[in-house]
LUMMIVEX-727928 format. One record per residue (C-alpha): x, y, z; residue number from 1; chain; residue in one letter. Coordinates in Angstrom, 3 decimals, padded with zeros to 6 digits, m for minus. Layout:
residues N
(tinu (X Y Z) NUM A a) ...
***
This chain:
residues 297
(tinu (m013.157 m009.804 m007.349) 1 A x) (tinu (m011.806 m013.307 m008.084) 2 A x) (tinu (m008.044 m013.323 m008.001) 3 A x) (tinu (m005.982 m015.534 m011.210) 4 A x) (tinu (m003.893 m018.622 m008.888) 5 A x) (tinu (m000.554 m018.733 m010.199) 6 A x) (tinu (001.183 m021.719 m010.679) 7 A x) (tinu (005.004 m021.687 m009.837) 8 A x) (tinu (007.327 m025.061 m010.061) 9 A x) (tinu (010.314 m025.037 m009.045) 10 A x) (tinu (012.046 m023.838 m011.816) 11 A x) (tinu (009.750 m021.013 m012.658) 12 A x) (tinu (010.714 m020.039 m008.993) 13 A x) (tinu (014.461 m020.530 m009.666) 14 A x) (tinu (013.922 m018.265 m012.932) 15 A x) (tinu (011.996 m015.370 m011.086) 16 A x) (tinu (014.977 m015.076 m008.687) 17 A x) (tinu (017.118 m015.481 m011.526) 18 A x) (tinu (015.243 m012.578 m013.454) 19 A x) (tinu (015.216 m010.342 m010.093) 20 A x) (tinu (018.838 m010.319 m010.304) 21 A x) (tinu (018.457 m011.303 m006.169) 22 A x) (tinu (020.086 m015.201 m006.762) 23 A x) (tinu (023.205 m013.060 m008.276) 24 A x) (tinu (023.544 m010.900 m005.553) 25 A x) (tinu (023.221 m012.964 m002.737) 26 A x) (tinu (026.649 m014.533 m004.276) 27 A x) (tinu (027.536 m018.368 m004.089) 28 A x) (tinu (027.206 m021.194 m006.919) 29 A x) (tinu (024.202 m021.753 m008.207) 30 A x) (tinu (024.900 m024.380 m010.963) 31 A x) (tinu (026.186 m026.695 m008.199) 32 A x) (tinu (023.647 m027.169 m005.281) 33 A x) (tinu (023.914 m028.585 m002.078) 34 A x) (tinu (020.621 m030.427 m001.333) 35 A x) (tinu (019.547 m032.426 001.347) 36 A x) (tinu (016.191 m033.823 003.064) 37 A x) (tinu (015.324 m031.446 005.812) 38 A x) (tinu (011.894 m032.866 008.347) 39 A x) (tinu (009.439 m030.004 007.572) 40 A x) (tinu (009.344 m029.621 011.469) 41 A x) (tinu (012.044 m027.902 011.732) 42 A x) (tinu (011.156 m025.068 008.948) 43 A x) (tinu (009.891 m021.785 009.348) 44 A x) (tinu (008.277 m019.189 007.392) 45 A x) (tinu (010.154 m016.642 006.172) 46 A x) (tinu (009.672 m013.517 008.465) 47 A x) (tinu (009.589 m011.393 006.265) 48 A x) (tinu (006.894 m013.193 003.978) 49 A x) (tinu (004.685 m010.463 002.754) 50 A x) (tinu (001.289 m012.311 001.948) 51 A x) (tinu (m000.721 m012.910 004.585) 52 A x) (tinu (m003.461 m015.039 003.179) 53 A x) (tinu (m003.177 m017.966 001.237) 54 A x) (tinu (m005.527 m019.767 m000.769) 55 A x) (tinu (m007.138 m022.868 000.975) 56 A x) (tinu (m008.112 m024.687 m002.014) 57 A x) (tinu (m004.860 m023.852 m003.720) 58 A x) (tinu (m003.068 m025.212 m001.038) 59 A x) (tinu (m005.156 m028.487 m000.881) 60 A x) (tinu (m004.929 m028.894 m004.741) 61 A x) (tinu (m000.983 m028.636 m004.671) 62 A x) (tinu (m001.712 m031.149 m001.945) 63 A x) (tinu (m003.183 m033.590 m003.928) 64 A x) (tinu (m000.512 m033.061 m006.297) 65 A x) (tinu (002.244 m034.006 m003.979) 66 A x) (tinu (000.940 m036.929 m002.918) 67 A x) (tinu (000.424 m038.426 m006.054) 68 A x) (tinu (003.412 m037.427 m007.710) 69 A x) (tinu (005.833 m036.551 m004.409) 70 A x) (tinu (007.641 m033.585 m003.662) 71 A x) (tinu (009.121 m031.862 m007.215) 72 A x) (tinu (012.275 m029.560 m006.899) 73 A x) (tinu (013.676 m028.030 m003.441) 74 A x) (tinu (013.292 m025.349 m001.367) 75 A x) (tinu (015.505 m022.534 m000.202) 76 A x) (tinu (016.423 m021.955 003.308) 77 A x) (tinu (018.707 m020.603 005.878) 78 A x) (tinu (020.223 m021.965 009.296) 79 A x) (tinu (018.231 m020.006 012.048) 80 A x) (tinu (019.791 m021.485 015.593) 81 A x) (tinu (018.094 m025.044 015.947) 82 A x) (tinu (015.466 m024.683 013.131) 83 A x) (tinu (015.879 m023.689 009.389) 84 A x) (tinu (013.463 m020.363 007.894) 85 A x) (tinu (012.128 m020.879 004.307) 86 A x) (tinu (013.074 m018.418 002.074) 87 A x) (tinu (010.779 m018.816 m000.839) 88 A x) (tinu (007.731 m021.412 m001.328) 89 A x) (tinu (005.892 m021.158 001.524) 90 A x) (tinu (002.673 m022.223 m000.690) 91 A x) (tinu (004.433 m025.809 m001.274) 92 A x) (tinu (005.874 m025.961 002.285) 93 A x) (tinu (002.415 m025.956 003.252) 94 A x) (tinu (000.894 m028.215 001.390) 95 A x) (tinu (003.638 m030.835 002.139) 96 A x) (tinu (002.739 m030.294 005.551) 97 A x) (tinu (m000.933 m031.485 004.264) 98 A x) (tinu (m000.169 m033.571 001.932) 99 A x) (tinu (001.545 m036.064 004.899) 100 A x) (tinu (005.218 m035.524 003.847) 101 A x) (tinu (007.937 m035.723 007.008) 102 A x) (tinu (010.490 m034.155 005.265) 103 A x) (tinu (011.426 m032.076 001.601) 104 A x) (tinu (014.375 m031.043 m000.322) 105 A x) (tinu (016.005 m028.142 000.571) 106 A x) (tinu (019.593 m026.042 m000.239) 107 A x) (tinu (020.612 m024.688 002.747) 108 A x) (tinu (022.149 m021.338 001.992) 109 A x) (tinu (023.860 m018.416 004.646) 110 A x) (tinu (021.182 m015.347 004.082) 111 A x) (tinu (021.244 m012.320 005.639) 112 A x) (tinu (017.777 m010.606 006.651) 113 A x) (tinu (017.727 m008.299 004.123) 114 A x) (tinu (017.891 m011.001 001.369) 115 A x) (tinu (015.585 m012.651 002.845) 116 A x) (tinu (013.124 m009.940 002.599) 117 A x) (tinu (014.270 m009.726 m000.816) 118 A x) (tinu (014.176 m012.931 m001.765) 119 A x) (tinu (010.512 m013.036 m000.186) 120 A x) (tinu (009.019 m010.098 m001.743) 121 A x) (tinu (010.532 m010.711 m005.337) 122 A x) (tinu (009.134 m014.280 m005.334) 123 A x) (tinu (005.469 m012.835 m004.617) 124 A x) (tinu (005.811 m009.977 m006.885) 125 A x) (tinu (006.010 m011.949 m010.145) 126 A x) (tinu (003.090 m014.177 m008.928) 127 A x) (tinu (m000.222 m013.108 m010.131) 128 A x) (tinu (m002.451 m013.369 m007.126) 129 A x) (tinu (m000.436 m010.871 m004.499) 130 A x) (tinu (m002.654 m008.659 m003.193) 131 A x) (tinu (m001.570 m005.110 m003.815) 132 A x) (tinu (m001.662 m004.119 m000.476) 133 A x) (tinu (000.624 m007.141 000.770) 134 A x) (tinu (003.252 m006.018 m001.801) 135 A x) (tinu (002.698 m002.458 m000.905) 136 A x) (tinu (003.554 m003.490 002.958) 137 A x) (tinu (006.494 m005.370 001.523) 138 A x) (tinu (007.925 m002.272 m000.640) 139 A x) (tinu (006.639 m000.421 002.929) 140 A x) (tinu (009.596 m002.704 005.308) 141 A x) (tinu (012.081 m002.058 002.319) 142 A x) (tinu (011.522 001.615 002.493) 143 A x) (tinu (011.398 001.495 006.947) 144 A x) (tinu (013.672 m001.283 007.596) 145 A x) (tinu (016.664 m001.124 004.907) 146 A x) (tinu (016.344 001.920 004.298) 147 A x) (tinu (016.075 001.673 000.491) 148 A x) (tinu (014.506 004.416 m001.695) 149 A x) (tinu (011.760 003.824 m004.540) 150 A x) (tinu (014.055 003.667 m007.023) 151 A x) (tinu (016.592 001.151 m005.277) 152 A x) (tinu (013.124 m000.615 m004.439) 153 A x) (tinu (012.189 m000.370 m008.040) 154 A x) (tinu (015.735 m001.827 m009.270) 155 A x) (tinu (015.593 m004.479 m007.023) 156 A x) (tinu (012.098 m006.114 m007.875) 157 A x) (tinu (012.677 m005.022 m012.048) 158 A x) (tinu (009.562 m002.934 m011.737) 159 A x) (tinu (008.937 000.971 m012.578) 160 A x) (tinu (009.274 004.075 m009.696) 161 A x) (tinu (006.139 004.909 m010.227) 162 A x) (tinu (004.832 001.436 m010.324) 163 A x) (tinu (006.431 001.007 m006.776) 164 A x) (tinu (005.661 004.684 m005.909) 165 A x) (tinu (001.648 003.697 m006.621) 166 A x) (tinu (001.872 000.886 m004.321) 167 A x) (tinu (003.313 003.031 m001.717) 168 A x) (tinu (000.838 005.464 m001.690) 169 A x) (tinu (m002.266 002.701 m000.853) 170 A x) (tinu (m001.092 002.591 002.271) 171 A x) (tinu (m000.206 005.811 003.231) 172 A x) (tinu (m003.680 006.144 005.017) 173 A x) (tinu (m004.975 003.417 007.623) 174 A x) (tinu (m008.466 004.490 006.046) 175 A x) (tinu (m007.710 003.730 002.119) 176 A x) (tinu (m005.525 000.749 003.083) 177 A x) (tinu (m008.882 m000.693 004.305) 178 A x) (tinu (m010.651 000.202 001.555) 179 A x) (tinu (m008.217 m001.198 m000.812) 180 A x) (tinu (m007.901 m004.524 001.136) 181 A x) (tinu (m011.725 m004.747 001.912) 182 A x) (tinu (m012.876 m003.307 m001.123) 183 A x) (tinu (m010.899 m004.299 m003.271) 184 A x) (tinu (m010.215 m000.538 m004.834) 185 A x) (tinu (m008.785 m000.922 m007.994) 186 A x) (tinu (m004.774 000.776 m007.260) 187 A x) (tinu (m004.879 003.647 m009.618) 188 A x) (tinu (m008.359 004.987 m008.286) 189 A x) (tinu (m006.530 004.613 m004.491) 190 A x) (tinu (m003.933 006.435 m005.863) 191 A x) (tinu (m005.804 009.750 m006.796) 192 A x) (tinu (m007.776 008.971 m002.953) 193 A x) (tinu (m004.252 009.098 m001.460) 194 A x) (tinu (m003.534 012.563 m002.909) 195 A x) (tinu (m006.490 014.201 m000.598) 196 A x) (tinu (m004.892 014.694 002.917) 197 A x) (tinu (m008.330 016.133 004.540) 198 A x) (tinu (m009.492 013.288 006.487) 199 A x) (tinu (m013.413 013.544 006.479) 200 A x) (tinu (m013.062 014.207 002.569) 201 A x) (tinu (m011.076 011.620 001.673) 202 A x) (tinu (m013.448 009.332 004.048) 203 A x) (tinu (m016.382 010.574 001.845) 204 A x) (tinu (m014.886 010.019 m001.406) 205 A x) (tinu (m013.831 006.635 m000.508) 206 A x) (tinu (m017.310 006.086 000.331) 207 A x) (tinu (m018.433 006.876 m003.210) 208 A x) (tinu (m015.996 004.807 m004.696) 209 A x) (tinu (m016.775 001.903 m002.721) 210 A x) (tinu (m020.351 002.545 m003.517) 211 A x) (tinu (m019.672 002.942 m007.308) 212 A x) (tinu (m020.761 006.539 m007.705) 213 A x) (tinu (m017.365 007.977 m008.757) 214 A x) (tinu (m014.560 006.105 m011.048) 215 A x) (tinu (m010.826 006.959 m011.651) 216 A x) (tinu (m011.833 009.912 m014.365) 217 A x) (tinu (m015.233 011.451 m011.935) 218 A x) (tinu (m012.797 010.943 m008.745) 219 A x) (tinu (m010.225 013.311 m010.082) 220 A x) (tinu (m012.822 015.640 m011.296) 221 A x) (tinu (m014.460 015.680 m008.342) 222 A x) (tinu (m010.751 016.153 m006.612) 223 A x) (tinu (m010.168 018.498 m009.039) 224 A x) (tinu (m013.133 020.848 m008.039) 225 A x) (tinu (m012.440 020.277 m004.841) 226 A x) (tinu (m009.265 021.573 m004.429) 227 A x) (tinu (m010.603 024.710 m006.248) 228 A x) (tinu (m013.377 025.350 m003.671) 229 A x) (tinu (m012.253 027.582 m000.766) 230 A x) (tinu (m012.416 025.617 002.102) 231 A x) (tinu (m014.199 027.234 005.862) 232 A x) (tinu (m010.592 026.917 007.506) 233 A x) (tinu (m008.932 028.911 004.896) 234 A x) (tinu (m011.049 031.676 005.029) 235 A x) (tinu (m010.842 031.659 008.532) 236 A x) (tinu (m007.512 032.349 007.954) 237 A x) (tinu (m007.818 034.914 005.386) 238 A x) (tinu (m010.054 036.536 008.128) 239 A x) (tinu (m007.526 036.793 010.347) 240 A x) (tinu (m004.512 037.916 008.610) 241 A x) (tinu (m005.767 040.335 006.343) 242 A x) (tinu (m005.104 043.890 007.452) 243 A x) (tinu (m005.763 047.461 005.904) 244 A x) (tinu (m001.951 048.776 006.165) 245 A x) (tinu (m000.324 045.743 003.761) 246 A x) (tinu (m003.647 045.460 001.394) 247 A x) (tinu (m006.328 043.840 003.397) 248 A x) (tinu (m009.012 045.534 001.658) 249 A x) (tinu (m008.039 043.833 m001.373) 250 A x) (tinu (m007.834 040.683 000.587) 251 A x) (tinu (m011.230 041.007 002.291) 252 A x) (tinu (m012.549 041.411 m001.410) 253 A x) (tinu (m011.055 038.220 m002.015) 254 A x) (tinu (m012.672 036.009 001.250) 255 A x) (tinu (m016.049 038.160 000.337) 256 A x) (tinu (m016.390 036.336 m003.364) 257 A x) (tinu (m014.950 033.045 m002.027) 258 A x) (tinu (m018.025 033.513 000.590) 259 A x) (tinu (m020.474 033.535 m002.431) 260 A x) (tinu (m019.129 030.268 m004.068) 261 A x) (tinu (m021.762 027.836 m003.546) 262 A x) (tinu (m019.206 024.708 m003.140) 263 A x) (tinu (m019.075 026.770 000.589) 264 A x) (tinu (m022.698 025.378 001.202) 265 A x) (tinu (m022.788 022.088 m000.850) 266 A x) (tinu (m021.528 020.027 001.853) 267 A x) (tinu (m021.798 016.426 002.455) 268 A x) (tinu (m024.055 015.911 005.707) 269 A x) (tinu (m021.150 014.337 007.914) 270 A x) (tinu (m019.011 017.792 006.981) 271 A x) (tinu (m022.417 019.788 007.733) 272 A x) (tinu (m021.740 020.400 011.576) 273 A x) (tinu (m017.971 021.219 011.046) 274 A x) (tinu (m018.709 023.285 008.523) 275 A x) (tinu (m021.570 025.364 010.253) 276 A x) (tinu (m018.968 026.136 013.138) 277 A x) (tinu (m016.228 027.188 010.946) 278 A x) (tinu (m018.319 029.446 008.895) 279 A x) (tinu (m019.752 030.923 012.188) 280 A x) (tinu (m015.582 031.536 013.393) 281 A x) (tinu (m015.488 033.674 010.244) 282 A x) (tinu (m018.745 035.757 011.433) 283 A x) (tinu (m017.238 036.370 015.003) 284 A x) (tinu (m013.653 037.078 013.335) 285 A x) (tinu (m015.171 039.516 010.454) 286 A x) (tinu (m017.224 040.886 013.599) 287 A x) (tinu (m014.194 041.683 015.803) 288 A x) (tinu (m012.248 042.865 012.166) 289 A x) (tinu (m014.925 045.609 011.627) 290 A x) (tinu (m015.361 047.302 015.454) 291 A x) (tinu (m011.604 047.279 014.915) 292 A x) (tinu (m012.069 049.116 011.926) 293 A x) (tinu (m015.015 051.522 013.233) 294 A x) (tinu (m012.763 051.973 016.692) 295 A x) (tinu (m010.095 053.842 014.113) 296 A x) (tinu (m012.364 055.199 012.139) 297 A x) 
***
């Protein structure tokens, strides 16, 4: 999938903090700025920078740019020890670095690690090429490090709940946070995957995504089904707890017509072994159930 490149100047940069609300709450005057020439060797990335690949040819176009027309703007930063970290811009920090330039413009403001994450995250959010999973790990170290919920997460970044509640759930699983970063899963079809806890059938149904047999509307259908299938382990279960004095005949009528549901036997062949040696745990259990039974008889 080819991603839109966003361009963003400096004052399209100053106007998405602006529109975050984050510039406002990190206090000080902004209409009166204290620039100065910092040597790019002593900057850092921000930490807490939540895209982790950036675009090559972007960088060596913006590159190109500088040098011909110099550095436009400043950057934001704060006093770490001997060294400076960026706040936002990393994109232009970098290709200064490429470009040849020694040093850039930068305010120089006193930011505490939670605006910086904030500061980070809001900056990427509003571009248009942050892949979902990035910002998803970003909304992740909101939730985990500062303790935020989705709605302060939401308030913070001007987006939805459930926008930032959809992005959580990519990466609730190791396995669909691969398949969303190597497959490039569209978000709302890894949302329905996230709602299947059941390891080996969430593996298969990310399979069939990936492969293109199932779309946002078959995946919840197929979900959907799924759910109302008994599963081997449930009736294993069932097996178990039913008994004759509190209505287990009733019960054992109910496992004997789940038993004749064909979803029982249309298994995918990775689920075939696992499901041969549940179903034979149900023989041995209905086996031990019924000389029980014939014992009282």
């Amino acid at each position: 999938m080819t991603r839109k490149r966003a361009q963003l100047t400096d004052a399209t940069a100053q106007a998405t903090l602006d529109a975050g609300g984050i510039l406002d709450r990190i206090g000080g005057d902004t209409t009166e700025l204290d620039v100065r020439e910092i040597p790019i060797a002593q900057i850092r990335p921000n930490p807490f920078q939540p895209r982790r690949h950036f675009d090559d040819q972007s960088v060596a176009e913006l590159a190109a740019s500088l040098r011909a027309h110099g550095f436009y703007g400043h950057l934001l930063v704060r006093r770490k020890g001997r060294s400076y970290q960026l706040a936002y811009g990393e994109r232009r920090l970098r290709a200064a670095h490429l470009a040849g330039l020694t040093a850039i413009p930068v305010q120089v403001r006193d930011l505490s690690d939670q605006q910086m994450m904030e500061i980070a995250l809001t900056e990427n959010v509003l571009r248009e090429d942050l892949h979902p999973v990035e910002e998803a790990r970003g909304y992740l170290r909101l939730q985990q490090e500062m303790g935020y919920s989705i709605r302060q997460i939401a308030t913070r970044i001007g987006k939805s709940s459930s926008y930032v509640g959809t992005l959580l759930s990519i990466v609730r699983y190791p396995d669909l946070e691969e398949a969303v970063r190597t497959a490039d899963i569209p978000v709302r079809t890894a949302e329905e995957l996230a709602k299947i806890e059941d390891p080996h059938i969430r593996r298969l149904f990310i399979e069939k995504v990936i492969a293109g047999h199932l779309d946002r509307d078959q995946l919840i259908a197929a979900r959907q089904a799924e759910n109302a299938a008994p599963s081997p382990q449930s009736l294993v279960r069932g097996v178990r707890t039913a008994d004759s004095r509190t209505g287990g005949v009733a019960a054992m009528q109910r496992i004997y017509r789940s038993l004749q549901q064909p979803q029982l036997t249309q298994v995918e062949p990775q689920a075939k072994d696992e499901a041969i040696r549940l179903l034979r745990r149900i023989i041995e259990e209905a086996g031990r159930r019924l000389a029980d039974l014939e014992r009282k008889a």
